[in-house]
N, C-alpha and C positions, 0 to 999 in steps of 0.2 A: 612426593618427590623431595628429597633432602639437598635441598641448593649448597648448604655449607659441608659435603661430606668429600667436595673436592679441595677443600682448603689446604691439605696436607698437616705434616706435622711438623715442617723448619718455620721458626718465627721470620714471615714475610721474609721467604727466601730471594724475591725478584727482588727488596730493597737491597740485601746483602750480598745477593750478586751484582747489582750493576754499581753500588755505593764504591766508590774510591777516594775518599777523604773523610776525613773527620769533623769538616767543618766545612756549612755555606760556602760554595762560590757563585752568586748571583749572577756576576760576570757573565757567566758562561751561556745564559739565558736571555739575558737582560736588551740585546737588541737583535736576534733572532725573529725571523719568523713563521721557523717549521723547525722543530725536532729532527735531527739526521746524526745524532750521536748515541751512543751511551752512556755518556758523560753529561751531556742534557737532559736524557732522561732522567738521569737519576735526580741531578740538582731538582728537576722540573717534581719530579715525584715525592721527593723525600723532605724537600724543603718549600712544599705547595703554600702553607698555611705561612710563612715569612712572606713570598712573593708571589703572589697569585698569578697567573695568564691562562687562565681560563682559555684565551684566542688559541692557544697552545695544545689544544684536546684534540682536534682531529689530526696533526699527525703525530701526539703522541702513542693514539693507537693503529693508526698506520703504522709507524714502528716499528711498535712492540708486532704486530704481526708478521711485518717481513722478517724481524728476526726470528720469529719461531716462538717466542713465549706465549701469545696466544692458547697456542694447542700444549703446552702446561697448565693441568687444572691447580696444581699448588700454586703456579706465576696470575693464572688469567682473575682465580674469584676474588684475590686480595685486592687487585687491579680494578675489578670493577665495584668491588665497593666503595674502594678511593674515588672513580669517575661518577657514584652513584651520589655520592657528597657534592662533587662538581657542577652536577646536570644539574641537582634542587637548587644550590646557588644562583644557577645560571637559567634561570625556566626559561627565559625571552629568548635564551640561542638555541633551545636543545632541537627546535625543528631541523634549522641550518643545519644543524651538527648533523641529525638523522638522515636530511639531504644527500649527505657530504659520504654517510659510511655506509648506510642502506646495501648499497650493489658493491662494495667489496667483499673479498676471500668469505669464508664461509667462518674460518676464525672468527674473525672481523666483526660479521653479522651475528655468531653467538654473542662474542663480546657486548655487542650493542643491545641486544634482546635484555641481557642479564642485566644491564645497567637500566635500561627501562623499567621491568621489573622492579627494580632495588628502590630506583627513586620512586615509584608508588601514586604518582599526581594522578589524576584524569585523562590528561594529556597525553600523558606517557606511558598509559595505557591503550590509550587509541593506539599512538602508533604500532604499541608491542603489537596489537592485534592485528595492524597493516601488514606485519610480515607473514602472516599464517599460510598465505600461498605460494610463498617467496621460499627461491633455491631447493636444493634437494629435500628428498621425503622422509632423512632425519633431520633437517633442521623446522622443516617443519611442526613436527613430532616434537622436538623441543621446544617449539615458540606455544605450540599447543596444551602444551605441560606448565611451562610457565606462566599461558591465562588462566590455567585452569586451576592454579596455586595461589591463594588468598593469605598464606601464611607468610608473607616476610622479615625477615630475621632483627627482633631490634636491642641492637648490640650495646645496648643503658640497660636493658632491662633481661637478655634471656639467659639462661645460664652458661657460663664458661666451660663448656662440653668439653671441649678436646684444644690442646693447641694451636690448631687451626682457628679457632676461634680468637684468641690472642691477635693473630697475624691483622686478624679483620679489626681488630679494635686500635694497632696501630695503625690501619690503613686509614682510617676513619680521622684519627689522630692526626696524621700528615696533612689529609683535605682541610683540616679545619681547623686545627689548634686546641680541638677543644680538652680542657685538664680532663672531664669528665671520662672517658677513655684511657685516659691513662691511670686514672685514680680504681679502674676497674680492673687493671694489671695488675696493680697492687694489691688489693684486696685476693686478688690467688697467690700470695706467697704464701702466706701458712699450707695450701695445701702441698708444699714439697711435704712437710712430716704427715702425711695421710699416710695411713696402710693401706690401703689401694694403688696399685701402682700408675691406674690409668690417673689419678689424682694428682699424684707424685710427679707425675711428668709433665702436667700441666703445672703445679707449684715450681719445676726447675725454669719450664720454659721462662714462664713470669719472671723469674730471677735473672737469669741471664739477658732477657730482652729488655728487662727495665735498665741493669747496669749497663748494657751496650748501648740505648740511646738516652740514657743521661748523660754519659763519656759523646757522644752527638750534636745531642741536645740541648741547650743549656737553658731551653725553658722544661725538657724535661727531670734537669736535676731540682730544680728552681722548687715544682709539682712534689717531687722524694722527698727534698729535706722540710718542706713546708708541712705535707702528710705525717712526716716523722712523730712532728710533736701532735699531733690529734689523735694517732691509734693507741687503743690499748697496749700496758706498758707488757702484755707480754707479744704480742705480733711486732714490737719495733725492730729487737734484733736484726731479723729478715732482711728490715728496708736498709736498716743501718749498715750493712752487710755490702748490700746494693749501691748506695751511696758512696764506703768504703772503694768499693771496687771498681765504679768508675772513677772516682779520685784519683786513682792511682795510674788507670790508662791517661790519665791527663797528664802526667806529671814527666 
């Protein structure tokens, strides 16, 4: 079964659709204690790795399913790879959390299967296997698929398939902060000059999705113009390019 072949091809389109600013509002989040916007969501998602609230996870994907992005496979896999970040952080709540989403919508319950799965522990294993006779005879069939799938995707080391792939390495990025992801975005610019076009297209997205949340980010311009001076002096163009271009959204 190919878990990432739902990913789509817009770089992490659920960030770009609910993102409305340029910049952190923590505010917005900061003495809340349920998710009821999309305006929270997004701070909540996009700017996870600044201000954590982990507390904040069961209704953000209560949410995200009443709105409907759940049943988006380009919205839902980016989403639970970002939660799949979450749950390894947080192993001491993830029963609670299981508690908590287990018997809702059947979105809901994909969602949660897929994030178990992701995170990979023992634990979360057990549970994924507690749902095996839980809801309808295709989610079954899916939770079934996904014990039975030993292959999980690890996004340091597998290769940058398709653009979809991208999406997940920022989603991974937001959960954590880590440069290491984003320094793997980088390394696909050169493929925009590939003759391949499926290459190519992964080399644009790279470009575009680096200069949009550098111009975001400002620990991911921090990450570009740092990388600048370590890559070889014929890949810098590219980044410099990248750099250039969110500069200029700032200005």
């Amino acid at each position: 079964m190919k878990i990432l072949h739902i990913l789509g091809c817009a770089i992490f389109s659920l960030m770009l659709t609910l993102s409305l600013c340029a910049q952190s509002r923590p505010e917005l989040i900061s003495s809340i204690d349920r998710i009821t916007t999309k305006d929270q969501l997004s701070e909540w998602l996009t700017y996870y790795y600044l201000h954590p609230r982990p507390d904040l996870v069961v209704s953000a994907i209560q949410f995200m399913s009443a709105q409907g992005e759940l049943r988006k496979g380009n919205a839902q896999t980016p989403f639970c790879v970002f939660l799949a970040n979450v749950f390894t952080a947080n192993a001491a709540k993830i029963d609670t959390w299981f508690g908590e989403l287990r018997s809702g919508p059947e979105d809901q319950q994909s969602a949660l299967a897929l994030v178990l799965w992701m995170t990979g522990t023992d634990s979360s294993q057990i549970l994924l296997k507690s749902l095996r006779k839980e809801g309808s005879a295709s989610f079954q069939k899916y939770v079934n698929e996904l014990v039975a799938n030993d292959h999980r995707p690890n996004f340091l080391h597998d290769e940058i398939s398709s653009p979809g792939f991208l999406d997940a390495l920022w989603a991974n990025f937001f959960a954590s902060g880590d440069e290491r992801y984003v320094k793997r975005v980088i390394a696909a610019l050169p493929l925009f000059n590939d003759s391949d076009a499926s290459q190519m297209l992964i080399g644009g997205a790279a470009r575009w999705s680096l200069a949009s949340n550098a111009f975001q980010h400002p620990k991911v311009m921090q990450i570009c113009e740092a990388q600048l001076k370590d890559l070889p002096i014929d890949q810098r163009p590219a980044l410099a390019e990248v750099i250039k271009t969110a500069q200029e959204r700032q200005q």
